[in-house]
N, C-alpha and C positions, 0 to 999 in steps of 0.2 A: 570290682575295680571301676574307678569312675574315668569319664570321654578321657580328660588330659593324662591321666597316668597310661591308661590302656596309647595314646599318641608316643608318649614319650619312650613308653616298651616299642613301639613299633619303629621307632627312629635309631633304637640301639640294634635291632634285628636286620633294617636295611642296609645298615652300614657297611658290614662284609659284604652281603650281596653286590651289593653296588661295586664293590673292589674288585669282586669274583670278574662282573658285566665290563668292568673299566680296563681292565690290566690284557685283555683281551686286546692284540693288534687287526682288531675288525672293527669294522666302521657300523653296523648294527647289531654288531652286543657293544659296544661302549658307548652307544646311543640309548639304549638301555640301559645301561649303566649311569649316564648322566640321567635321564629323567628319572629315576630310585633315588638320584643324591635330591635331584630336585621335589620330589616328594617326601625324603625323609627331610630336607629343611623346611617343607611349607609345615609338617608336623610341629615344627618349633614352635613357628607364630599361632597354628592354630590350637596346640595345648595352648598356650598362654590366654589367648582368646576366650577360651572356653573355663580355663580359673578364674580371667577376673571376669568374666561377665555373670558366671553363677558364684562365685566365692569359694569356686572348691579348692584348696590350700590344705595339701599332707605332706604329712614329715616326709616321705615316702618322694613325691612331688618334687619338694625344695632339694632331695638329695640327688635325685635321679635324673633331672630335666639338666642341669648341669653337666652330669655325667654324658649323657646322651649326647650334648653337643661335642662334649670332647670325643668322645667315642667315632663320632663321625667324621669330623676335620682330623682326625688323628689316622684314618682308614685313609681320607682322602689323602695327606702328606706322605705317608708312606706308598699309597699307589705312584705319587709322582717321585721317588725316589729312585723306586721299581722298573718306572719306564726311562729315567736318566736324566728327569726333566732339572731337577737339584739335587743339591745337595745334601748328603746325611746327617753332617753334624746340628746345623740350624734345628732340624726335625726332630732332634734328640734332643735337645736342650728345651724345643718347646713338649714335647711330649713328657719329660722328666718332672716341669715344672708340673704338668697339667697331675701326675702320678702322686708329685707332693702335697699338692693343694685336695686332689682328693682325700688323701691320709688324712692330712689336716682339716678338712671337712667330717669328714669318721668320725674321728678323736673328739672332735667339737659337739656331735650328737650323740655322743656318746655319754657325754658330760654335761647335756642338756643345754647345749649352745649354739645361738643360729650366724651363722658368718654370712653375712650379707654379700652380695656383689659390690665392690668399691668402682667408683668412675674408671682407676686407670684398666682395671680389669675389664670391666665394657666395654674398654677403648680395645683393651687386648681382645676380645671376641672381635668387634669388628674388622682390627687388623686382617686379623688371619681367615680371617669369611672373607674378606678380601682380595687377599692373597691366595687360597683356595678357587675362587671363582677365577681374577686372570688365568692363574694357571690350566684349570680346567680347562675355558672358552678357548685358549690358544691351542689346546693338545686336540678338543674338538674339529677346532677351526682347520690344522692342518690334515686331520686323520679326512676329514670332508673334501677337502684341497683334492687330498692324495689316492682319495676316491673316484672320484668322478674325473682326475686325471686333468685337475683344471691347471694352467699354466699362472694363476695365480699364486700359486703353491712357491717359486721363486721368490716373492714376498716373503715369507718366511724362514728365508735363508738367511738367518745372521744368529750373532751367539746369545738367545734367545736365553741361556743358562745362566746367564752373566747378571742381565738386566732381572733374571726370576733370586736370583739367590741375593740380590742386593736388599730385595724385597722382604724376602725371607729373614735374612741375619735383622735387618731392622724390625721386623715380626716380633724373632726371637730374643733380642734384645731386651724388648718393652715386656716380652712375655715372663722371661727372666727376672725383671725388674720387680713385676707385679706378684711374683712369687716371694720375691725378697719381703716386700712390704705386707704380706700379709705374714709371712714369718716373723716380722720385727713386731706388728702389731699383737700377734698371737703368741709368742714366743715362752708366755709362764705356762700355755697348755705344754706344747713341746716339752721345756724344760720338764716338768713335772712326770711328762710322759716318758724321758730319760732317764729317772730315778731307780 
């Protein structure tokens, strides 16, 4: 197995762990926890790094490295759901999408077809890398606050859930959206796979 695939397995196997380290109400195992998310995402950029700089590109690869990220932001959203930071339904609706477009991706290599990443879909990964980090750095920031017993910590008294889930439903919004479009674009596989 070649450096990016062997990365990309390793970003699917952090994923829980980091949730195990996160969902923890301790200030060093969720420290723990954050630097495992932060190492299974530096795996992102540095598979990719290391395909295109040697040209290593497998089926295996294009199907996995996708998967991987969902796998992870999908651990992350459900940990923040866990600790009450938002809300379920947004999470559902981006995690169902992410469910779909896998199938759809399957079906597509299955039938010897590569589905490319579309712009609004990159748009949709950064969204919620986005959205995943605020959330993160705030839950850090006050479990640190609440730590060390700093009277900062009063700064983060407001409805924090409010301002995360507006974030979110627009997340899942666009997420949703982009699911639709590559169902409308792909939609004779589907059909055909309903027959």
């Amino acid at each position: 197995m070649n450096m990016p695939n062997k990365l990309t397995l390793m970003r699917v196997v952090l994923a829980p762990i980091f949730m195990v380290f996160f969902l923890y109400e301790n200030f060093y195992l969720r420290l723990i926890g954050l630097g495992l998310f932060i190492i299974a995402a530096l795996t992102d950029m540095a598979d990719g790094y290391y395909a295109r700089k040697y040209g290593i590109v497998t089926g295996f690869g294009k199907f996995m490295d996708p998967l991987a990220d969902k796998v992870l932001v999908s651990s992350a959203l459900v940990s923040f759901i866990a600790l009450g930071f938002v809300s379920p339904i947004p999470v559902i609706l981006i995690i169902g999408r992410e469910f779909f477009i896998t199938g759809l991706r399957l079906l597509a290599a299955y039938r010897g077809v590569v589905i490319p990443p579309s712009w609004p879909a990159k748009v949709k990964t950064f969204l919620q890398m986005a959205v995943v980090g605020v959330v993160m750095a705030f839950i850090c920031l006050q479990t640190t606050l609440i730590h060390f017993e700093s009277e900062a910590r009063s700064l983060l008294e407001f409805d924090y859930r409010y301002y995360f889930n507006i974030l979110l439903w627009v997340t899942a919004v666009w997420t949703v959206w982009t699911g639709i479009d590559y169902a409308v674009k792909y939609w004779y596989m589907i059909r055909t796979a309903l027959k």
